[in-house]
VEXDREN-2710 file (C-alpha; in Angstrom, 1 decimal):
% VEXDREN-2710
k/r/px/py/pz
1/UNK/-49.3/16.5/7.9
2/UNK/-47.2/14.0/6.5
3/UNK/-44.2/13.2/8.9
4/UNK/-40.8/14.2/7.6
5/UNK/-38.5/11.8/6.8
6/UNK/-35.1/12.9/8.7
7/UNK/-34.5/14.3/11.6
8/UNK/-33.6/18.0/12.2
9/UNK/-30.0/18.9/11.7
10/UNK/-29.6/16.2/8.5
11/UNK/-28.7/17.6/5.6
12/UNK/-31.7/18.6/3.2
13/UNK/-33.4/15.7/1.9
14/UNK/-33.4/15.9/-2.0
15/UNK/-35.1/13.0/-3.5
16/UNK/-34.3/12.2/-7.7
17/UNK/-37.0/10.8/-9.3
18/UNK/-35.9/8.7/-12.0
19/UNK/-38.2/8.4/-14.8
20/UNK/-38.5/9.5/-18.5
21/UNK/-37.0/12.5/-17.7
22/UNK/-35.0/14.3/-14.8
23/UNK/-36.8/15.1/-11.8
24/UNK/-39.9/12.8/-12.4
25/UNK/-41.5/9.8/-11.4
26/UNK/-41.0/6.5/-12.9
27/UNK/-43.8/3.9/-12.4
28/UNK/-42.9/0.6/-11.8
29/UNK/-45.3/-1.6/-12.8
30/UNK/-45.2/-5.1/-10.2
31/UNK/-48.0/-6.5/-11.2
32/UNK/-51.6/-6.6/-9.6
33/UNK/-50.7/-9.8/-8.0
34/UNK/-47.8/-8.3/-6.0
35/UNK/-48.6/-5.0/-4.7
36/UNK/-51.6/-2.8/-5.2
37/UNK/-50.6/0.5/-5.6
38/UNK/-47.8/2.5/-7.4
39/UNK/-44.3/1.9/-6.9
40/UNK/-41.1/4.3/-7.9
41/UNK/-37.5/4.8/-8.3
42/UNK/-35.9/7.1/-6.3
43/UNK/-32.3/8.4/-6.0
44/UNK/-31.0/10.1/-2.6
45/UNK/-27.1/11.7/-2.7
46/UNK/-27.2/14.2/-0.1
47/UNK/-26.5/11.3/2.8
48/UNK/-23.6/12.4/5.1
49/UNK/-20.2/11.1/4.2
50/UNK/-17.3/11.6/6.7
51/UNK/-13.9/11.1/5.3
52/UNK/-11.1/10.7/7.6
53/UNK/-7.5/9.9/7.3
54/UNK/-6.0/7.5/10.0
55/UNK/-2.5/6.2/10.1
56/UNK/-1.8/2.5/11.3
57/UNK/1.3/2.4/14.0
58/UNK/3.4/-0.3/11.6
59/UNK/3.1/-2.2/8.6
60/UNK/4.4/-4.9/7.8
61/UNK/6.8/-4.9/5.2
62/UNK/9.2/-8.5/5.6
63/UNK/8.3/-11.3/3.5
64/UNK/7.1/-9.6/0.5
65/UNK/9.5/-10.5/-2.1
66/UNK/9.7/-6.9/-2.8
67/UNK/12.9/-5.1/-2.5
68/UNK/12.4/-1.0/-2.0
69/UNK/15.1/1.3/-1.9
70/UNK/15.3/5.4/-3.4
71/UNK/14.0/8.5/-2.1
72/UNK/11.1/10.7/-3.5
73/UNK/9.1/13.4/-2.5
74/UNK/5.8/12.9/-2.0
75/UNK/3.5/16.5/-2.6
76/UNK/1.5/16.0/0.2
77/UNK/4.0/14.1/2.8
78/UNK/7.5/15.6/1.7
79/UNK/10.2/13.5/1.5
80/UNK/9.7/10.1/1.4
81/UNK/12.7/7.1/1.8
82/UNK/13.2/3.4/1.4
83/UNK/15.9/1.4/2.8
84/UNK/16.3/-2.7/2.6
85/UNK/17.7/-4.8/4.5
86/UNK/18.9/-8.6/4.1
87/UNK/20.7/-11.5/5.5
88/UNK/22.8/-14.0/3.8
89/UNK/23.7/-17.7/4.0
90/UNK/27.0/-19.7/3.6
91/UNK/27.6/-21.1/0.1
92/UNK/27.6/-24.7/0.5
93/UNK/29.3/-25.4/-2.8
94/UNK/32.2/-23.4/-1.5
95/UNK/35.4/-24.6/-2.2
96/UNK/38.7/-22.7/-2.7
97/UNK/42.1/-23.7/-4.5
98/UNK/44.9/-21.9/-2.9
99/UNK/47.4/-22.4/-5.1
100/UNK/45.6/-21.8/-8.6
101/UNK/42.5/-19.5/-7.5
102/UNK/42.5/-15.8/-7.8
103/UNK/39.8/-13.4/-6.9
104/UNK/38.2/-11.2/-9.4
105/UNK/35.5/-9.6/-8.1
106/UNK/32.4/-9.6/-5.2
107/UNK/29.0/-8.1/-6.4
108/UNK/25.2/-7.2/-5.4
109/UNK/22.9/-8.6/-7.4
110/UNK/19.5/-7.1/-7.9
111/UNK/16.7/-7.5/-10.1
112/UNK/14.5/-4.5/-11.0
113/UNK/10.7/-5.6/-11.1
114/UNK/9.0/-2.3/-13.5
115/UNK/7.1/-1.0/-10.3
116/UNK/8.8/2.8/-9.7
117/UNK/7.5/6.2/-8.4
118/UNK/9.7/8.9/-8.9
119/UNK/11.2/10.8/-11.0
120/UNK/13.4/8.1/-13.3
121/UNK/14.8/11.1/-15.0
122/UNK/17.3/11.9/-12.7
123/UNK/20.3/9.5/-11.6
124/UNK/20.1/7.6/-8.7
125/UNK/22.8/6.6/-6.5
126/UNK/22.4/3.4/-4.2
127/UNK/25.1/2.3/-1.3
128/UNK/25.6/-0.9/0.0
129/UNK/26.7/-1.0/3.8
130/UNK/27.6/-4.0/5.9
131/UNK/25.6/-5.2/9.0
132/UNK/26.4/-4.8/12.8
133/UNK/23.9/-6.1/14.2
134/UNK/22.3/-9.5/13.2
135/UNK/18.5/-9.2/11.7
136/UNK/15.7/-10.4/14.3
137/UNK/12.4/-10.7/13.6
138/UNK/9.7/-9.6/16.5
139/UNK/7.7/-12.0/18.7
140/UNK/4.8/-12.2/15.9
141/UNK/7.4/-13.3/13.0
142/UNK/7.0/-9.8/11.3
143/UNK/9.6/-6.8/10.3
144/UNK/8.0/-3.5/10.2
145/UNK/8.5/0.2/8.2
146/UNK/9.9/1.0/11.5
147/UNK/12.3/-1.5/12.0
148/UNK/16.1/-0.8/12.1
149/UNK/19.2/-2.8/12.3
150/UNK/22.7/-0.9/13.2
151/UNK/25.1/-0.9/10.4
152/UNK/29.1/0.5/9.1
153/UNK/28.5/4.2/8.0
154/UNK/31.2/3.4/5.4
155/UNK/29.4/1.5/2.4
156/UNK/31.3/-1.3/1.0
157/UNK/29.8/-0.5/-2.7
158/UNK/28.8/3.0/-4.1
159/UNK/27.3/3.4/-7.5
160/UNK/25.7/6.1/-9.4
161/UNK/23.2/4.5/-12.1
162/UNK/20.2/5.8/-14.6
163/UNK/17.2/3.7/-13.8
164/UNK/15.5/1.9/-16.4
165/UNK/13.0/0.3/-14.3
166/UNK/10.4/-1.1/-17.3
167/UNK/13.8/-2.7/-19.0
168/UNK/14.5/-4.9/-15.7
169/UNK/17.9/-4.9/-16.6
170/UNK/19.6/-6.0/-13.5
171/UNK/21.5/-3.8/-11.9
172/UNK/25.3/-5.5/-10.5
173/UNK/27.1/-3.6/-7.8
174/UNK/31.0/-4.1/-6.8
175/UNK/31.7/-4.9/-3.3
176/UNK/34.9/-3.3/-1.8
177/UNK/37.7/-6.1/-2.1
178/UNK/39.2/-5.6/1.3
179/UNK/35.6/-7.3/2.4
180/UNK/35.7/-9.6/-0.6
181/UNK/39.3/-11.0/0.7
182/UNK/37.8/-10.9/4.3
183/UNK/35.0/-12.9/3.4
184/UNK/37.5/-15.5/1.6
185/UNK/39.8/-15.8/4.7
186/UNK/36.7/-16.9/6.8
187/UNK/35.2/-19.4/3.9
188/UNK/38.1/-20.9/3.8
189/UNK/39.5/-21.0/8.0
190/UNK/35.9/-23.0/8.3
191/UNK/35.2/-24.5/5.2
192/UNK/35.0/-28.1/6.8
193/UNK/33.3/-27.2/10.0
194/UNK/30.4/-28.6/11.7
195/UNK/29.3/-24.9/12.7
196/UNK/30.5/-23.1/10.0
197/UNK/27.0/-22.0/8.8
198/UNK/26.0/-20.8/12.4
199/UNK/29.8/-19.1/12.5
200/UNK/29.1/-17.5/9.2
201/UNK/25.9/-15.5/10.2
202/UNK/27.7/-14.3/13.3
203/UNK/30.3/-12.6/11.7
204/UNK/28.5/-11.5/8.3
205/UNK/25.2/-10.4/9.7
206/UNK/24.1/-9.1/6.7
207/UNK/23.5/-6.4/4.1
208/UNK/21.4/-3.3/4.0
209/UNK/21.2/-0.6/0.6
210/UNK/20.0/2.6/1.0
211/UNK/20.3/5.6/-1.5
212/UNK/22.0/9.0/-1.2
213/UNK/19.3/11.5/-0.9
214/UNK/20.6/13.9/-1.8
215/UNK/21.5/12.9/-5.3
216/UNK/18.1/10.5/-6.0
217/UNK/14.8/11.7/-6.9
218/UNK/12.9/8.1/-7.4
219/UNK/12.3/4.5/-5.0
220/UNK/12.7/1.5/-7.1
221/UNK/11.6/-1.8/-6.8
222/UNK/13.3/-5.4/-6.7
223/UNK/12.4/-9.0/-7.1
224/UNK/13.5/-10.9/-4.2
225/UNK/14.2/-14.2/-4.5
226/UNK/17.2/-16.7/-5.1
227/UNK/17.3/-16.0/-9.0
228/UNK/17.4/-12.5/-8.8
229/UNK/18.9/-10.8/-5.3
230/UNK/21.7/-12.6/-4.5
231/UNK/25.6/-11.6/-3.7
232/UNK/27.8/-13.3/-5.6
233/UNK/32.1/-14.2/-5.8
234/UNK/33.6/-14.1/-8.9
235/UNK/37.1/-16.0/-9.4
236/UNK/38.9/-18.1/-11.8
237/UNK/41.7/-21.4/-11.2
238/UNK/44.4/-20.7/-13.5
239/UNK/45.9/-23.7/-15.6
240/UNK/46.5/-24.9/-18.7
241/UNK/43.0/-23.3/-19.4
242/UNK/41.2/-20.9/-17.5
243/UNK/38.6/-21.7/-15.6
244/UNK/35.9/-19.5/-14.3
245/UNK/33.8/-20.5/-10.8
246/UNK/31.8/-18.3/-8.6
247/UNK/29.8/-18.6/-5.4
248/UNK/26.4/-17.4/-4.6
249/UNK/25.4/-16.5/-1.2
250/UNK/21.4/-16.5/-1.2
251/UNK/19.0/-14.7/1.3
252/UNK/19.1/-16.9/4.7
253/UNK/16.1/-16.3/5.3
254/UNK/12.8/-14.5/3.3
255/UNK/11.4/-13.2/6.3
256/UNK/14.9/-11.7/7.2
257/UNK/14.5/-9.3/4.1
258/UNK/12.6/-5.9/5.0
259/UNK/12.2/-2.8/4.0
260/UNK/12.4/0.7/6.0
261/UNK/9.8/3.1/4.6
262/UNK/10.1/6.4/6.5
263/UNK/9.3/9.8/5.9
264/UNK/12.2/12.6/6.3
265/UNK/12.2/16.0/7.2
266/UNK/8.1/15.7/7.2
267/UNK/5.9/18.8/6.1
268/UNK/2.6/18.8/5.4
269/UNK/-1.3/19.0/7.2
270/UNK/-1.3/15.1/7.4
271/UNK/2.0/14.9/9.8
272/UNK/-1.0/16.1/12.6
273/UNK/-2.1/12.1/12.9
274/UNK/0.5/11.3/15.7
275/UNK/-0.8/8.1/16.5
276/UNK/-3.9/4.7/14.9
277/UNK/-6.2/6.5/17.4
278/UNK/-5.7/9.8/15.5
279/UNK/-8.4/10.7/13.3
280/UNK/-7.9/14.1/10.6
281/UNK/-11.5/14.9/9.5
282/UNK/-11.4/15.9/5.4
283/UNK/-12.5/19.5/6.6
284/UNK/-9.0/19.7/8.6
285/UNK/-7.0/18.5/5.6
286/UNK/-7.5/20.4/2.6
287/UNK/-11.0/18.6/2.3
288/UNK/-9.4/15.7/1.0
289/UNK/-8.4/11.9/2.9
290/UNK/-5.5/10.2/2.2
291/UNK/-4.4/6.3/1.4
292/UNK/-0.7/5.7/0.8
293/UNK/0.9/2.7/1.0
294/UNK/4.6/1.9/2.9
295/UNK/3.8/4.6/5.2
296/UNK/0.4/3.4/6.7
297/UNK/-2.3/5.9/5.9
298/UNK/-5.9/4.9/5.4
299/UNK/-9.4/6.0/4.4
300/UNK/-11.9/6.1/7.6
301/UNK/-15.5/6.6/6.1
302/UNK/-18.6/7.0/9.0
303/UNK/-21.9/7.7/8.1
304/UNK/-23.0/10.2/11.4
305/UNK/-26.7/10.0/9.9
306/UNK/-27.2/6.6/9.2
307/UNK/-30.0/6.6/11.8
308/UNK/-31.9/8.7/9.5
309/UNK/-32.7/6.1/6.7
310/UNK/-33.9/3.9/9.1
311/UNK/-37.9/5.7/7.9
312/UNK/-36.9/4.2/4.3
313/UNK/-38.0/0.6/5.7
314/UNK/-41.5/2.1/6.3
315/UNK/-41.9/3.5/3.0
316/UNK/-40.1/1.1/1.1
317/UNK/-36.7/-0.4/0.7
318/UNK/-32.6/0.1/-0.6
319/UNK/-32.4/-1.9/-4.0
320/UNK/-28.9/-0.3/-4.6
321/UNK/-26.3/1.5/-2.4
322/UNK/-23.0/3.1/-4.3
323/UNK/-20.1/4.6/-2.5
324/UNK/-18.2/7.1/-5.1
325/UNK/-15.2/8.2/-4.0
326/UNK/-13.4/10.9/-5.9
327/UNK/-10.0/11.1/-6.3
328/UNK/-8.3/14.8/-6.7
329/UNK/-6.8/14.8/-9.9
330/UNK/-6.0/18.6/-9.6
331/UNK/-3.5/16.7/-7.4
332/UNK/-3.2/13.2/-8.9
333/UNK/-2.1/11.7/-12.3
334/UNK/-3.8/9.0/-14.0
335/UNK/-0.9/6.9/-13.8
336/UNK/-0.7/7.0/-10.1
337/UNK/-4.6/5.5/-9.4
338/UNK/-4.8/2.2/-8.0
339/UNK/-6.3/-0.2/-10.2
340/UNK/-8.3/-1.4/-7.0
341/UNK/-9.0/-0.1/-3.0
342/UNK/-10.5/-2.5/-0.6
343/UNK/-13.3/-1.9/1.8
344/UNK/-13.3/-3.0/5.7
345/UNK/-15.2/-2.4/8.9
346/UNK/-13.5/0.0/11.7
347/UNK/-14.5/1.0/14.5
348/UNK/-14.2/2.7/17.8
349/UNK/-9.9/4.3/18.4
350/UNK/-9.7/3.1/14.6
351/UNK/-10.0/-0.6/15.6
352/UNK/-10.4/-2.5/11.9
353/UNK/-12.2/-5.0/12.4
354/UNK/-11.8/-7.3/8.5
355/UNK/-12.1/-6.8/4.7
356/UNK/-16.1/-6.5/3.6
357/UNK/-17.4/-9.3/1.3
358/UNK/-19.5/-9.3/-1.5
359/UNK/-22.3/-11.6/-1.6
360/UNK/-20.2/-14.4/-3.4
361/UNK/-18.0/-14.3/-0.2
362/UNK/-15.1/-12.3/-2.1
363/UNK/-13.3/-9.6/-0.2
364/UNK/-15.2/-6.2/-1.5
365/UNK/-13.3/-4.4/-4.0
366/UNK/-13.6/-1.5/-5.4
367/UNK/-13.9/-0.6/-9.8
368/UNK/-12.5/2.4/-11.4
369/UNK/-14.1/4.5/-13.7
370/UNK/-12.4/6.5/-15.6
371/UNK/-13.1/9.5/-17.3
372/UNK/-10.0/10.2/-19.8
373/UNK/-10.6/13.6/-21.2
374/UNK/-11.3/15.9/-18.0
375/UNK/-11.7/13.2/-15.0
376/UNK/-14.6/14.9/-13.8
377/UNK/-16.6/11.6/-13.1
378/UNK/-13.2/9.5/-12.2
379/UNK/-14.3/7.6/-9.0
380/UNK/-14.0/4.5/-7.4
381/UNK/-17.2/3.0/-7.3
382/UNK/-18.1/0.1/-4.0
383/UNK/-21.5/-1.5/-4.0
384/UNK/-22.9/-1.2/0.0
385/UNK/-25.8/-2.5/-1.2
386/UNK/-25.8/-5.7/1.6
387/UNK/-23.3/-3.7/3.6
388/UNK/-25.8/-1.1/4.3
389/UNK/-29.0/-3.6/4.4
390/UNK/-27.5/-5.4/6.9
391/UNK/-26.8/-2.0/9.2
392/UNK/-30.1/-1.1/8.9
393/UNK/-31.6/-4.7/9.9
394/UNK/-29.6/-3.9/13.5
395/UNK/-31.3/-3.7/16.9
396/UNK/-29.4/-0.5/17.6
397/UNK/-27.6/1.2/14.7
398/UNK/-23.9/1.6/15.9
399/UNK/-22.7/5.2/14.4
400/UNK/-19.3/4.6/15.9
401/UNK/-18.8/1.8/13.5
402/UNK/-17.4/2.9/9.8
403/UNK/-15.6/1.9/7.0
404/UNK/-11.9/1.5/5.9
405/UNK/-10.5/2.3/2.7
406/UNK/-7.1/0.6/2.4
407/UNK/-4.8/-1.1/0.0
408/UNK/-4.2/-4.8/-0.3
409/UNK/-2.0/-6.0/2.8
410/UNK/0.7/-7.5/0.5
411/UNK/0.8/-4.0/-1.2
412/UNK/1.2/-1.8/2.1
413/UNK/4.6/-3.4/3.3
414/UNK/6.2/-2.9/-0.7
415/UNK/4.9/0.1/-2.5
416/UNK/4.3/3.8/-1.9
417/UNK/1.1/3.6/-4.0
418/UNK/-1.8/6.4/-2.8
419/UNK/-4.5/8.3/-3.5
420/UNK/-5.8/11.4/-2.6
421/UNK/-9.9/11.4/-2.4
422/UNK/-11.8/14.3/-2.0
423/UNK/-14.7/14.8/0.8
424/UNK/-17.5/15.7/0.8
425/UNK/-16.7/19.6/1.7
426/UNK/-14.9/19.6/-1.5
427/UNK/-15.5/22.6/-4.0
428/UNK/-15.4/20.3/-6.8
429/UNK/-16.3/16.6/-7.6
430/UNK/-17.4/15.2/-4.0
431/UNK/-17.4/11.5/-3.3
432/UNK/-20.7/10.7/-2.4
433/UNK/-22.9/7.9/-1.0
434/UNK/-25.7/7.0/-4.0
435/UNK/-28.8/5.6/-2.6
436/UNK/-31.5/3.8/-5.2
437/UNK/-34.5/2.9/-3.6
438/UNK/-38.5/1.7/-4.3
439/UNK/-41.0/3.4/-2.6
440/UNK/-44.6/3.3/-2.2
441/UNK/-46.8/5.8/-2.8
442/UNK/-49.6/5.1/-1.1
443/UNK/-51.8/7.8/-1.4
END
């Protein structure tokens, strides 16, 4: 009786023969010299794929030269917000005529960059408040999503705006006067002091713009850098000809500017995941995992069978190994795919270990297929080829150890990109793990 190859309890093994037609053998001719007797192509795609959503503690969001601030509602999460936060330096060309110079106006500066999600349809209304408390950064040098600084409840700007996000027009927002003139008084009381830089950052901590909720339906992005976020001091020195000077007070610091990424008034099977260690099987959500960005949710993949392919080295070998994961465009628009996802190892309590690498020693990335027309065979596609070679060349094959599905880390901390990826319990278009294989037939 010729021994099976899996255990009891695996799924049923289903072997594709890939030949001149479907469901037969193809010969593959090696040459006598090689190998003696036949050997053939075969397809398994009934391997077990686990997919799990996880949810890191914090991400990382100062630093990225990205500026987020709306509200939107995500249809799985609910309501979804972004908040920034900056600090400001002194103006070193700061000089101020008395007698001749006269105030005309103190804006916000900021620089949309095309990235949006949302609905751009509707108005937005942004706020600009003043800083209590002066921006830290932890022990590691980092700002999280978390992260929170106390601020006035009364905004010193307050502007109701259409958003135009793929026109990058910038978008310029008045400052009450009353902290313009306040902001004069003190330029000017230390404008030749050895401190006064120090002095400055002690009384004007710092900005933070947030968006009225209730009015906003999108989260826009911003450039950050001296060029294009900026608060700026308009005035002119009157004469025998006008003369037009302003100030600009840059970001102190890059790694001062964060942004707060929280959800509100959460709803939804995925607020379950309390904590990293949490682990919401695809069975328990809707038979679908979820990635999204700002927020910290990630793609666990284990293999609980993996053992079982371990009888494939005695009857031949893996020549190619394809993860497809399928994303749930019942649920999803095209628009909204990443162009890439990124593969890592994770283990036990949802401990990630790295990003994989391909064999030229790039970090393994995933391609998209598309199909435009009904997106039935849309799917990320990851080659595990070495990935899974490698696992099955170890002493003890550690189930416990899985993959990661995850966004670049300098996209987590300054998008709320995602996608939504059916399981393998799915009633329509599973992800799947495609195994291609030789073996020898050797009777």
């Amino acid at each position: 009786m010729r021994k099976s190859l899996f255990n009891k309890g695996f799924l049923p093994f289903f072997v594709l023969l890939i030949g001149n037609q479907a469901c037969q053998r193809g010969a593959l001719d090696l040459g006598d010299d090689f190998i003696n007797f036949p050997t053939y192509t075969a397809l398994i795609d009934t391997v077990t794929v686990q997919l799990s959503t996880i949810r890191a503690d914090s991400i990382a969001t100062s630093g990225t030269e990205k500026a987020l601030i709306g509200y939107y509602k995500h249809p799985l999460l609910g309501g979804q917000a972004a908040q920034s936060y900056f600090a400001i330096s002194y103006p070193t060309d700061f000089s101020w005529n008395q007698d001749h110079q006269i105030f005309d106006s103190l804006v916000v500066m900021l620089e949309p960059d095309s990235y949006w999600v949302g609905d751009t349809c509707t108005d937005a209304q942004f706020q600009v408040h003043r800083l209590l408390e002066e921006i830290a950064v932890n022990e590691d040098g980092n700002l999280y999503n978390y992260s929170s600084f106390e601020y006035d409840t009364t905004p010193l700007a307050q502007q109701c705006f259409q958003p135009y996000p793929q026109k990058q027009e910038p978008l310029a927002m008045r400052l009450n006067d009353g902290f313009a003139y306040e902001l004069i008084e003190f330029l000017t009381k230390y404008e030749n002091h050895v401190d006064r830089t120090s002095l400055f950052s002690e009384v004007f901590k710092g900005l933070t713009i947030k968006c009225d909720t209730n009015i906003t339906r999108s989260v826009l992005s911003f450039n950050v850098s001296d060029s294009s976020c900026y608060m700026r001091l308009y005035s002119h020195i009157t004469g025998l000809e006008q003369e037009n000077v302003s100030y600009d007070f840059l970001l102190s610091d890059q790694q001062s500017q964060f942004n707060q990424l929280r959800t509100i008034s959460p709803s939804g099977t995925f607020q379950q995941i309390k904590n990293s260690k949490s682990i919401l099987k695809a069975q328990e959500s809707e038979h679908r995992a979820l990635l999204q960005a700002g927020i910290g949710y990630k793609i666990r993949i284990d293999f609980p069978c993996l053992n079982n392919l371990l009888e494939l080295k005695s009857k031949g070998y893996i020549v190619n190994a394809e993860l497809r994961l399928k994303p749930d465009m019942q649920l999803m628009q095209a628009a909204d795919l990443p162009p890439h996802v990124y593969a890592g190892e994770i283990y036990r309590a949802n401990e990630i270990w790295g990003y994989l690498s391909d064999t030229n020693g790039n970090i393994l990335s995933s391609s998209l297929v598309m199909d435009p027309m009904y997106h039935e065979d849309t799917y990320y596609a990851f080659n595990l080829s070495t990935y899974l070679s490698n696992r099955l060349n170890e002493a003890v094959v550690d189930t416990d150890l899985g993959l990661v599905i995850t966004l670049p880390d300098d996209n987590m901390g300054c998008s709320f990109n995602w996608l939504a990826i059916n399981g393998q319990s799915s009633p329509l278009h599973q992800s799947k793990l495609l195994l291609y294989y030789y073996y020898y037939d050797t009777e």
